[in-house]
KOLDRENGU-246857 format. One line per field, with one value per residue (C-alpha): residue number from 1; x, y, z; residue in three letters. Coordinates in steps of 0.5 Angstrom, whole numbers. Layout:
<guvexs>
nr = c(NUM  ...)
u = c(X  ...)
v = c(Y  ...)
w = c(Z  ...)
rest = c(ala  ...)
</guvexs>
This chain:
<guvexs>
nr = c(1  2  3  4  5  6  7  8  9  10  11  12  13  14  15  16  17  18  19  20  21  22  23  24  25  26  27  28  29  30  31  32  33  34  35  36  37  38  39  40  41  42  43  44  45  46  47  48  49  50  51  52  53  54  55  56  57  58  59  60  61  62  63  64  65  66  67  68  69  70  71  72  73  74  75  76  77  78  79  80  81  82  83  84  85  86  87  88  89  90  91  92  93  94  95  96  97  98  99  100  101  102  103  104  105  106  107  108  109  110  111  112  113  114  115  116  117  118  119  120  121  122  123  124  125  126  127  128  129  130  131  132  133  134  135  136  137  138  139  140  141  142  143  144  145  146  147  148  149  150  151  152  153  154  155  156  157  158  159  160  161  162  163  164  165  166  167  168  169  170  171  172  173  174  175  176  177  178  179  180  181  182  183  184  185  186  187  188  189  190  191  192  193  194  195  196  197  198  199  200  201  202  203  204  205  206  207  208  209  210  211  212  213  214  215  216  217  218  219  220  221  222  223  224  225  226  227  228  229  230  231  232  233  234  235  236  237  238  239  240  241  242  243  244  245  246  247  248  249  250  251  252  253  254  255  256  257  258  259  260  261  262  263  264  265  266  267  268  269  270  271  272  273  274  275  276  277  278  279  280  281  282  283  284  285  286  287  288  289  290  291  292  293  294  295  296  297  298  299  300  301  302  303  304  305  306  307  308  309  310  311  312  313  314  315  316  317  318  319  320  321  322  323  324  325  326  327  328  329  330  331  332  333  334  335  336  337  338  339  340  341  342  343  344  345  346  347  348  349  350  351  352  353  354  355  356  357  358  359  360  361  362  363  364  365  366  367  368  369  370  371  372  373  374  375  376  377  378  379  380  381  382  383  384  385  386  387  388  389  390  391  392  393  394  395  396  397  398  399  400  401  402  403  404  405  406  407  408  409  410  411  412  413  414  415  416  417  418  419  420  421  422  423  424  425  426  427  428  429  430  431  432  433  434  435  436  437  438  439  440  441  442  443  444  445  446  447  448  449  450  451  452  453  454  455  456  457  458  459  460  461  462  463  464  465  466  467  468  469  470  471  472  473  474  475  476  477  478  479  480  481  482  483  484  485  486  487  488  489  490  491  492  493  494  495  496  497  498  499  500  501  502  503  504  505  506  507  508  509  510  511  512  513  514  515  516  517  518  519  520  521  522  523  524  525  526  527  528  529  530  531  532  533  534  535  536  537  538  539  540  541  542  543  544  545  546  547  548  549  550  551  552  553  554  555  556  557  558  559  560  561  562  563  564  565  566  567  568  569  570  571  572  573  574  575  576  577  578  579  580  581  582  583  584  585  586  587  588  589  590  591  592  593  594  595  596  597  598  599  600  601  602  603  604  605  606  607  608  609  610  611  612  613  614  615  616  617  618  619  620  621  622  623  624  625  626  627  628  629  630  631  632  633  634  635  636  637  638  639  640  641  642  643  644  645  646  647  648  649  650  651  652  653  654  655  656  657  658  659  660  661  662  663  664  665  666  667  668  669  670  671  672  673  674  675  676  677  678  679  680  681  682  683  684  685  686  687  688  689  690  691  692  693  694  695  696  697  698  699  700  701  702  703  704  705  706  707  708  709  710  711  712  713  714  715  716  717  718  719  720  721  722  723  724  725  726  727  728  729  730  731  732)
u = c(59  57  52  49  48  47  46  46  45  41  34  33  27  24  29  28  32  34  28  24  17  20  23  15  12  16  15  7  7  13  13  11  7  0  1  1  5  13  15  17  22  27  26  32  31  28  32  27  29  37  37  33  39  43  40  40  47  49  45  46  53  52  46  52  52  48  44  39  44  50  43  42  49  50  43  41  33  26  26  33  32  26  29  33  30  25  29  34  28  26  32  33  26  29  32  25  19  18  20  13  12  17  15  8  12  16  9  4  8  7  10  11  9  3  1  -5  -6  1  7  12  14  19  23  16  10  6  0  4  -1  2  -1  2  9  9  8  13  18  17  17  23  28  35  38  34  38  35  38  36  39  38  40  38  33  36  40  33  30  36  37  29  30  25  18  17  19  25  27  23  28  35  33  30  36  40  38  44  49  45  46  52  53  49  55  48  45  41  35  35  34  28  27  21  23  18  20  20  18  21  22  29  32  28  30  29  28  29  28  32  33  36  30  36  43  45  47  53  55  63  66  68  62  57  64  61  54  55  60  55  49  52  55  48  45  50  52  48  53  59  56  55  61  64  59  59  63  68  74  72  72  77  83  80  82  89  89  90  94  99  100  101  105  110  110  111  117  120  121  123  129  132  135  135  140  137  142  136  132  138  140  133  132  139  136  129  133  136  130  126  131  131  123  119  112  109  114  108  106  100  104  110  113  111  119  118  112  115  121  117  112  118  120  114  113  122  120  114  118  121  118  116  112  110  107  103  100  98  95  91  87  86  82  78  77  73  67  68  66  59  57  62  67  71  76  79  86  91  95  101  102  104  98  94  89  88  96  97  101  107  107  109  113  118  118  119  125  128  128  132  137  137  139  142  137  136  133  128  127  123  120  114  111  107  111  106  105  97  96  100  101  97  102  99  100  95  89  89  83  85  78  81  86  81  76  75  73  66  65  66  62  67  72  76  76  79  85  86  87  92  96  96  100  104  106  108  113  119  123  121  123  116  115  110  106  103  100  98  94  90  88  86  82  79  77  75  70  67  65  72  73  80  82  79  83  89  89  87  93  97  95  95  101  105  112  110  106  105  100  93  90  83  84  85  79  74  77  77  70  69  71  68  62  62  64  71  75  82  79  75  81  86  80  80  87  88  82  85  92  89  95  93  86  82  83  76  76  68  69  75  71  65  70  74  68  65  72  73  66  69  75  81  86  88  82  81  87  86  80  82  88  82  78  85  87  79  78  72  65  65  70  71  77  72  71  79  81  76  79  85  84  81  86  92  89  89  96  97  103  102  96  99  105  100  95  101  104  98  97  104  104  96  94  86  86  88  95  96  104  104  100  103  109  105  103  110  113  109  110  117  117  115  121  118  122  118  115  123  124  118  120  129  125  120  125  129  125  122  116  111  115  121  128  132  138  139  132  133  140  138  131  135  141  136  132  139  140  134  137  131  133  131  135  141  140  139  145  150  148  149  155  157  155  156  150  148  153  161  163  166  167  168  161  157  160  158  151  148  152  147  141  143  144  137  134  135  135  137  143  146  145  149  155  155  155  159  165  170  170  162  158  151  148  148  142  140  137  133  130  130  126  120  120  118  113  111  109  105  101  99  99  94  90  89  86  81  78  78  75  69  68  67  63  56  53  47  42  43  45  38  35  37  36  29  29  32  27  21  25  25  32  37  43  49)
v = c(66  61  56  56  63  61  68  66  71  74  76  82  84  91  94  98  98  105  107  101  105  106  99  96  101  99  92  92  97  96  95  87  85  81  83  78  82  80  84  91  86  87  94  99  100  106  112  110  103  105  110  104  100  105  106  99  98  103  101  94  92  84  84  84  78  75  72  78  82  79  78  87  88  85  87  94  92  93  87  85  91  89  81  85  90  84  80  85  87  80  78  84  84  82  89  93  89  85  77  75  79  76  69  70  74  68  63  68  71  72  65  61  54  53  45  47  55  57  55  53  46  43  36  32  33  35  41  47  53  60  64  60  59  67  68  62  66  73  71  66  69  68  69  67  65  66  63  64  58  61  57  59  57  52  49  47  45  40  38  36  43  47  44  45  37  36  43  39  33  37  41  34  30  36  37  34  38  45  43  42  48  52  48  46  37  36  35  42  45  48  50  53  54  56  55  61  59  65  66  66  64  59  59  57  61  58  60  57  57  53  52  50  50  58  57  60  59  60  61  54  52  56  54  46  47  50  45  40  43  44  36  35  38  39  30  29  33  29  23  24  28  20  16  19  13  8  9  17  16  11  16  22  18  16  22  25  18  20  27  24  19  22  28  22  19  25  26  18  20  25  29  33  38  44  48  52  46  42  48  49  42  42  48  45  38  43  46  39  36  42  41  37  34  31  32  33  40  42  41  45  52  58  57  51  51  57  52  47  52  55  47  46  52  51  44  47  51  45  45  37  40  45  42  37  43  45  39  38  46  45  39  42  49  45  43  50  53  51  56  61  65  68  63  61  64  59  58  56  49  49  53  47  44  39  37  37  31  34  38  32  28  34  34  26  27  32  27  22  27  26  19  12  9  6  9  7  10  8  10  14  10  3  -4  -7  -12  -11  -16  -23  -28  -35  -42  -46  -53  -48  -47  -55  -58  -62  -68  -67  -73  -77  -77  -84  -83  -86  -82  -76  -75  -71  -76  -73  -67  -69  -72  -68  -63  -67  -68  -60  -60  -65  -61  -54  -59  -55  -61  -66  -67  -67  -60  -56  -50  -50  -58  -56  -50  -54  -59  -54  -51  -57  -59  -51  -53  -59  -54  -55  -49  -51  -51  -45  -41  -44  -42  -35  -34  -37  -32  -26  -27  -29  -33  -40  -37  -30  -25  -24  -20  -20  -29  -28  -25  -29  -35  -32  -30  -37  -40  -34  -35  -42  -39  -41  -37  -36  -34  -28  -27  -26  -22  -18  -17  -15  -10  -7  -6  -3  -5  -10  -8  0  0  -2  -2  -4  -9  -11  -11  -15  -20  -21  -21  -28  -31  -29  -32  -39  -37  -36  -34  -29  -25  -23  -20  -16  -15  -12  -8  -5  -3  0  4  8  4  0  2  3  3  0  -1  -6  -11  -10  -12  -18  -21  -20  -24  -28  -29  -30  -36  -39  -38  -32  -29  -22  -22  -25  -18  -12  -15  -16  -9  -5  -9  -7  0  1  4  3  -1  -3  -4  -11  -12  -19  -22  -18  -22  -28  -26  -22  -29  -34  -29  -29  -36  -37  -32  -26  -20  -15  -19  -20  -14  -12  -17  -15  -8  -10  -14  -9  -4  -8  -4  -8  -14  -16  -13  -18  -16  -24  -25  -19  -19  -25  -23  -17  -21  -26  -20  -17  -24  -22  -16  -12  -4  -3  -9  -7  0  -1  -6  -2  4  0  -3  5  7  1  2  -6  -9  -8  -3  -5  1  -4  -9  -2  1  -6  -6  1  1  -4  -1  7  3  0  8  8  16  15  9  14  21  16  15  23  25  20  23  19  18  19  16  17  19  26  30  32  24  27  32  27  22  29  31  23  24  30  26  21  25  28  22  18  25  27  20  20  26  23  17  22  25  20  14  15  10  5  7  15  13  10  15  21  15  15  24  25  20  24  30  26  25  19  18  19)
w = c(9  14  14  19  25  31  36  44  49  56  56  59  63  61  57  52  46  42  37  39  37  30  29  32  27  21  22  23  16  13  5  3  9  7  -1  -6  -12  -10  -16  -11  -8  -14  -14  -10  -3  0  3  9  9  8  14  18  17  18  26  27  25  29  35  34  30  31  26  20  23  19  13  12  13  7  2  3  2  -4  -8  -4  -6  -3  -1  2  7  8  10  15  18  20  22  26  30  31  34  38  41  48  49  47  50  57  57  56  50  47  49  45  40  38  38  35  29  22  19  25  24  30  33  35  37  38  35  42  43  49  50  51  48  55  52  52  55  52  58  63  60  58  65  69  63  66  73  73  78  75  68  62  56  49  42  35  30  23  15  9  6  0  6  10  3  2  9  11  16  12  18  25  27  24  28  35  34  33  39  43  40  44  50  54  50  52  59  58  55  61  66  69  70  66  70  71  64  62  54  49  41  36  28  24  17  13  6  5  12  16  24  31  37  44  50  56  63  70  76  80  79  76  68  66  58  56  50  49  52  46  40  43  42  36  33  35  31  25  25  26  22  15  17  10  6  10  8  1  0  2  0  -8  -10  -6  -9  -8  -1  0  -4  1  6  3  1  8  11  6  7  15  14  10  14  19  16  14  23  23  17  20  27  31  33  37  43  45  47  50  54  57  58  63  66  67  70  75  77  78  82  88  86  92  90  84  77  73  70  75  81  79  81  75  73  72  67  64  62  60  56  52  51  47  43  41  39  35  32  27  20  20  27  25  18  23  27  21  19  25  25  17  20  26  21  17  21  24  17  18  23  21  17  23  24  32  32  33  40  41  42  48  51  47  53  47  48  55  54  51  57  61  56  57  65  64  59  63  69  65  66  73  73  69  67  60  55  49  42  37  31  31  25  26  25  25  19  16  13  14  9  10  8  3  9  13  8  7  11  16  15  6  7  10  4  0  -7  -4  2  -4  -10  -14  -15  -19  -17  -12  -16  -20  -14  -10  -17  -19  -11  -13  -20  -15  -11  -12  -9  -14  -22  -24  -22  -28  -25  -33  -32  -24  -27  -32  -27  -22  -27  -28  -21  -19  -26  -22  -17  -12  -7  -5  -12  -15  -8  -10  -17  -15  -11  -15  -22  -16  -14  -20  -18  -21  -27  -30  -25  -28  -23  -27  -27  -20  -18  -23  -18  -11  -12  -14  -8  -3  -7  -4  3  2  9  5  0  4  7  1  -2  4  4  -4  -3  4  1  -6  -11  -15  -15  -13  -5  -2  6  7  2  5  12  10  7  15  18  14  15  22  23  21  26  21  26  20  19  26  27  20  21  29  26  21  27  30  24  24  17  19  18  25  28  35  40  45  39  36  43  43  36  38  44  40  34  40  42  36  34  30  32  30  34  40  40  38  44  48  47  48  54  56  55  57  50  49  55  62  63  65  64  66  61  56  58  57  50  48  50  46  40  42  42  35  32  32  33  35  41  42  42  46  51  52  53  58  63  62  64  70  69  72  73  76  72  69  65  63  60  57  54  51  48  45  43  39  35  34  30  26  24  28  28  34  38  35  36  43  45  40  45  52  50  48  54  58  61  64  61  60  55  47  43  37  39  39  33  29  33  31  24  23  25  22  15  16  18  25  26  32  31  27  32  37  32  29  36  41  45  47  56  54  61  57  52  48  51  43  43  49  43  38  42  44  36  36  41  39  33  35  39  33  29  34  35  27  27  32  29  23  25  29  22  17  21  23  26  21  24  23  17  15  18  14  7  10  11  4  1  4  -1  -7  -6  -6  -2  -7)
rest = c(unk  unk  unk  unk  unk  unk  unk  unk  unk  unk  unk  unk  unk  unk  unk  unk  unk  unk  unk  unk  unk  unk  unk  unk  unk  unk  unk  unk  unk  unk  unk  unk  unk  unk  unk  unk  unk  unk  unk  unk  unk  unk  unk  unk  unk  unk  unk  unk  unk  unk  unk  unk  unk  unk  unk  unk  unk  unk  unk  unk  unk  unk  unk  unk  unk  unk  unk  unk  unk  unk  unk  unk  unk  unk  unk  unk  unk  unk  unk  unk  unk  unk  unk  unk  unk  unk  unk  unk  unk  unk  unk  unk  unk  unk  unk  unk  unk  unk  unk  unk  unk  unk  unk  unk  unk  unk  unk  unk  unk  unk  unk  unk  unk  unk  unk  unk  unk  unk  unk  unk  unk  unk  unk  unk  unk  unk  unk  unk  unk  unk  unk  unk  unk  unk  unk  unk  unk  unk  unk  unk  unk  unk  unk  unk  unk  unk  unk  unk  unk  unk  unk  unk  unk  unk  unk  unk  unk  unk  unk  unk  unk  unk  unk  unk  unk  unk  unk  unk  unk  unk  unk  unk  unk  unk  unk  unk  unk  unk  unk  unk  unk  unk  unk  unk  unk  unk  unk  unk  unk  unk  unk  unk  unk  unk  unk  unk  unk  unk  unk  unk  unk  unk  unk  unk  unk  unk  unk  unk  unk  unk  unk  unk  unk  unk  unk  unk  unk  unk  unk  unk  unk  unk  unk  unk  unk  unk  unk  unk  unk  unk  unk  unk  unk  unk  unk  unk  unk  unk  unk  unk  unk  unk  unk  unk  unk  unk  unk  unk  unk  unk  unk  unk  unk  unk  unk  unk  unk  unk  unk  unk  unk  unk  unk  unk  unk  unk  unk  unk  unk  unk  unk  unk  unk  unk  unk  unk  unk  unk  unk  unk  unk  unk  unk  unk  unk  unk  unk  unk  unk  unk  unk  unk  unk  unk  unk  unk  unk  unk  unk  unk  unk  unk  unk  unk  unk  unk  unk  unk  unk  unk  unk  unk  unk  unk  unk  unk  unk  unk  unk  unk  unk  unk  unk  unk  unk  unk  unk  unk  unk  unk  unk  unk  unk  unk  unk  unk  unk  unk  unk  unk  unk  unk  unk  unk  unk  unk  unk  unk  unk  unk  unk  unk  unk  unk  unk  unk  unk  unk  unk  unk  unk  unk  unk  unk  unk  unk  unk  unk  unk  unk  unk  unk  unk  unk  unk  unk  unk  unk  unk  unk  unk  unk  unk  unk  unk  unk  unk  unk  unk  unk  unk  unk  unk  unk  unk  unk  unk  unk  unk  unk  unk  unk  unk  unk  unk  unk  unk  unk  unk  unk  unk  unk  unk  unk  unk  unk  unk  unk  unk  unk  unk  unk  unk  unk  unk  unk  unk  unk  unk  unk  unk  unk  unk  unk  unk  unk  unk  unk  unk  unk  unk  unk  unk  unk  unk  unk  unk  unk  unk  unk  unk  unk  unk  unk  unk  unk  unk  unk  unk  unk  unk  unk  unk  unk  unk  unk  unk  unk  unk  unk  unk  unk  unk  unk  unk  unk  unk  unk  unk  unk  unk  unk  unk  unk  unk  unk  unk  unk  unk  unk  unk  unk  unk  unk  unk  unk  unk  unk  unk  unk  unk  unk  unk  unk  unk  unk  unk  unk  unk  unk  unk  unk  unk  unk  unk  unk  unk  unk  unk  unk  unk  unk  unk  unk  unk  unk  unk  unk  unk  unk  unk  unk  unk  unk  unk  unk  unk  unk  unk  unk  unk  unk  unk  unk  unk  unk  unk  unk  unk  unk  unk  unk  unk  unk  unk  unk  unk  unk  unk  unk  unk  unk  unk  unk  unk  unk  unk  unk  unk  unk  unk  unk  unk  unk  unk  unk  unk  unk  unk  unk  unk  unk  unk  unk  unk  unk  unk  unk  unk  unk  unk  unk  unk  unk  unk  unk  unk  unk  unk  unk  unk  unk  unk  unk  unk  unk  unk  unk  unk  unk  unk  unk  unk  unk  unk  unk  unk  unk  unk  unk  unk  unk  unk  unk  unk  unk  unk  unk  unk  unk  unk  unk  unk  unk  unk  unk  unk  unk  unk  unk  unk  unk  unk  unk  unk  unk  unk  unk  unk  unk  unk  unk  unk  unk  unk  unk  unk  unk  unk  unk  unk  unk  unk  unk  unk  unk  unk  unk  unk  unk  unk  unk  unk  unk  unk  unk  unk  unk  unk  unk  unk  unk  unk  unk  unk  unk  unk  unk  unk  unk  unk  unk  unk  unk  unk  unk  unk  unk  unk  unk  unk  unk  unk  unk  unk  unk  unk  unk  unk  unk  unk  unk  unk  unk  unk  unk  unk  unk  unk  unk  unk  unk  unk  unk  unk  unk  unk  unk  unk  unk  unk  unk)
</guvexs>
């Protein structure tokens, strides 16, 4: 059964419903009413109840729809039906009495929790006349919505929704989505509600119309309001569900990444051979090239999108597709089982507004078989490195070898960390790890925070002496705890990873952030790449960018290449392709092979900036060297094809060898498949290249869900500390 009920429909004037005499009599004499004896509510239901029910059902089926109604089917007693009966004639006031009855019936009756001499209240707290606002009800000319908001009673006691103001503040915190819903302004919404305190199901009624604009609510439109509702209401069981403990939350996290990753690397492993789509891709690219006006799904003829929808749905068809299309609804589903148990039926993919996308990186593939241009294939996995290594030469600060034994009043501590540096030269005879960690012990005893993070990293690491993580960690926090930046660092870095030590991402964080405040270059990037990634607390694209930038101007190469690919490809930000070249080319310079990569692609592309093959072959040629797949794979397929260059069957073969024995799925397409006089590539990499595409499309929003259902802003999160202290519990 759901967890909540939310019912939404139309006031109707002077309508009266079926039988309406005998449901107003029952409710004004039915058994219970004004008694203080409760024990006749376990008795059986009278025959008189059970043949009440049996009207109403008949003459009103969506009142099954309901709590009371779940309550009677299960235990047949007196006081069950007379629960329902209630509540059925309750909601179906509407169709037996006139508007303003039914105004003043949700004000003044039984159990409802009055302010004064009613129980209405509205988006502000103007006095509320129940006389005027009866009549400006009755009177309003055009349509006039009515919705009843329902939990059990157990839930409303949990979740502090058991009185009238926390009720008041869900629909005032609400508006703007109410009107939303109605496809009315905001100014234009007029609501009342009134809080009914019943025994077992506490509910909300609400009265809502437009004094401008006429209100139209949708299906989508009610499946939003409700959505939101229920996120609103059931956030406290979000956040204990997560907050239990920090491991718990962080394996649930894993749990999913892992499920998607490997659903993920299943596609970057493997090809792609499907005769359907490449010969509904040739007939698409037919139809493109004698189509004029814009090549994008909206402006095309209805052949057209036909194609393009059969596509789709031919793509979906593939298992590792299909797996992702699962995982993407169970993680929708969720939140929709809190206000119901019917499920939305699935659709196929490609009529899935939220993946219109796909529907265009088909028409664009298509158009590459239109014409000559050079291709780009890449994986749908991140190759990024999460968390780079700092260089012992780095972590030593730079005022340290200027010190006199007078200008320092720790002497020897001093002494006897130079000493330990010169024990861990590999170059010099007088190499002794074991001598260098006695003296660092000493030093980091004296209260030295440089030796105590050198003596962490070296029994963390375990290459000079033998790993002792719990060692590790006593010297770390040692040296954090004298605000140590690469100490914070390489904690930060051992907890986001979760190897050595239970995975702890708000520890990690809280660790970024204290050395990104002292600048480390390292932490920014880290700390932008948690924020990317949804694994911080909060997570913020506006402040990834910002450290990135500044992380970038600090030297770090890493930060330097993921700002200036996103900038290139006009992801979470502004495309601006020549200061991506600016920051590819600094990262490139300093011999990164992805930003070498990222730049042959970009001058050979001429995106943005000019093309140049010659800066282009030379980037590519230099990652190659590097053994990056993708540089290998992509000159091996131009000398093939000798697309930009001359052909060298021999070069080609050696170049995407390399890269298919590294994993490149479509290095190895490109050999399986080539035909001897071949101008271009197979069409089955254009299907390949989509199953990728599909992937990330899925990837990136699996994860924005993900990031919209497990963060909640501090504030909120103080506010439901301090509501469930006012019920006598504590957030788990």
């Amino acid at each position: 059964m759901a967890k909540i009920i939310f019912k939404w429909r139309y006031l109707k004037a002077n309508a009266a419903g079926k039988h309406s005499e005998n449901l107003v009599r029952y409710i004004a004499t039915r058994d219970g009413v004004e008694k203080l004896d409760d024990s006749w509510k376990s008795l059986p239901a009278t025959k008189a109840q059970e043949k009440l029910i049996g009207q109403i059902l008949s003459d009103f089926p969506d009142t099954r729809d309901s709590f009371e109604y779940t309550d009677y089917a299960k235990t047949k007693t007196k006081g069950a039906a007379s629960e329902f009966i209630s509540r059925a004639i309750e909601d179906k006031v509407d169709l037996i009495g006139k508007r303003e009855n039914y105004v003043g019936y949700i004000a003044m009756r039984p159990h409802v929790e009055k302010a004064g001499a009613h129980g209405l209240f509205t988006d502000s707290d103007v006095p509320i006349h129940l006389s005027a606002v009866a009549k400006e009800v009755a009177e309003h000319p055009g349509v006039v919505f009515t919705e009843v908001l329902s939990l059990r009673r157990e839930d409303a006691a949990r979740l502090g929704y058991d009185h009238g103001s926390a009720w008041r503040d869900l629909l005032r915190s609400h508006t703007k989505e109410m009107a939303e819903a109605m496809k009315i302004p905001l100014t234009d919404l007029k609501w009342y509600a009134a809080f009914h305190n019943e025994s077992h199901h506490p509910h909300v009624h609400i009265v809502a119309y437009s004094t401008g604009k006429k209100p139209y609510m949708t299906e989508q439109g009610l499946h939003r309001l409700k959505s939101s509702f229920a996120r609103e209401i059931f956030k406290q069981d979000l956040l204990q569900v997560y907050d239990r403990q920090t491991e718990h939350r962080n394996a649930l996290k894993k749990e999913s990444r892992d499920m998607l990753s490997e659903i993920v690397e299943r596609i970057s492993a493997g090809s792609y051979d499907n005769e359907t789509v490449e010969l509904m891709l040739k007939e698409l690219a037919d139809a493109l090239s004698r189509t004029k006006g814009k090549k994008v799904y909206g402006y095309l003829p209805q052949r057209a999108k036909n194609l393009v929808n059969g596509i789709v749905d031919e793509l979906a068809k593939d298992s590792r597709i299909a797996d992702l299309y699962d995982l993407w609804y169970e993680q929708r589903e969720e939140i929709i089982r809190t206000y119901t148990d019917t499920m939305p039926k699935r659709i196929p993919l490609s009529q899935n507004k939220e993946f219109k996308s796909v529907r265009n990186a088909v028409i664009r593939e298509a158009m590459h078989l239109l014409s000559d241009d050079v291709t780009f294939e890449e994986s749908p996995e991140e190759n990024d490195e999460p968390a780079p290594e700092i260089s012992d030469a780095e972590t030593e600060p730079r005022p340290l070898h200027k010190r006199s034994d007078r200008q320092d009043n720790r002497p020897n501590a001093w002494k006897q960390y130079f000493k330990a540096k010169d024990y861990l030269d590999r170059d010099t005879e007088q190499y002794d790890p074991a001598e260098a960690v006695h003296l660092l012990t000493l030093a980091a005893n004296q209260g030295l925070d440089i030796a105590a993070y050198r003596l962490g990293k070296l029994f963390l690491r375990g290459e000079e002496i033998e790993k002792d993580v719990a060692t590790a960690l006593h010297w770390l926090w040692q040296a954090e705890a004298k605000n140590n930046q690469y100490a914070q660092y390489l904690l930060g870095k051992t907890y986001l990873k979760g190897e050595d030590v239970y995975a702890d991402f708000s520890k990690a964080e809280e660790l970024f952030e204290k050395a990104s405040r002292q600048g480390n270059s390292y932490a920014k990037y880290s700390l932008a790449k948690m924020h990317l990634d949804g694994l911080a607390e909060h997570p913020d694209t506006g402040k990834a960018l910002f450290l990135l930038r500044e992380s970038a101007d600090r030297g770090n190469v890493w930060a330097a290449y993921l700002l200036g690919k996103l900038l290139m490809r006009g992801e979470l930000t502004e495309k601006d392709t020549a200061e991506a070249e600016r920051l590819l080319t600094s990262a490139a310079e300093k011999r990164n092979d992805q930003a070498m990569y990222l730049l042959g692609r970009l001058y050979l592309s001429g995106d943005g900036i000019p093309k140049n093959v010659p800066q282009a072959l030379y980037w590519l040629w230099q990652a190659a060297e590097k053994e990056n797949q993708y540089a290998q794979y992509q000159l091996g397929k131009m000398y093939l094809y000798g697309q930009e260059v001359e052909r060298d069957y021999n070069l080609a073969v050696q170049l995407l060898t390399a890269s298919a024995d590294q994993g490149n799925p479509y290095a190895r397409y490109v050999l399986e498949h080539y035909r001897p006089g071949a101008n271009r590539a197979p069409i089955g990499l254009t299907a390949l290249r989509l199953i990728a595409r599909l992937s990330q499309i899925f990837r990136d929003d699996l994860r924005r869900e993900e990031n919209g259902r497990r963060h909640i802003e501090k504030k909120l999160r103080q506010k439901i500390a301090e509501k469930m202290e006012l019920h006598g519990q504590k957030m788990g």
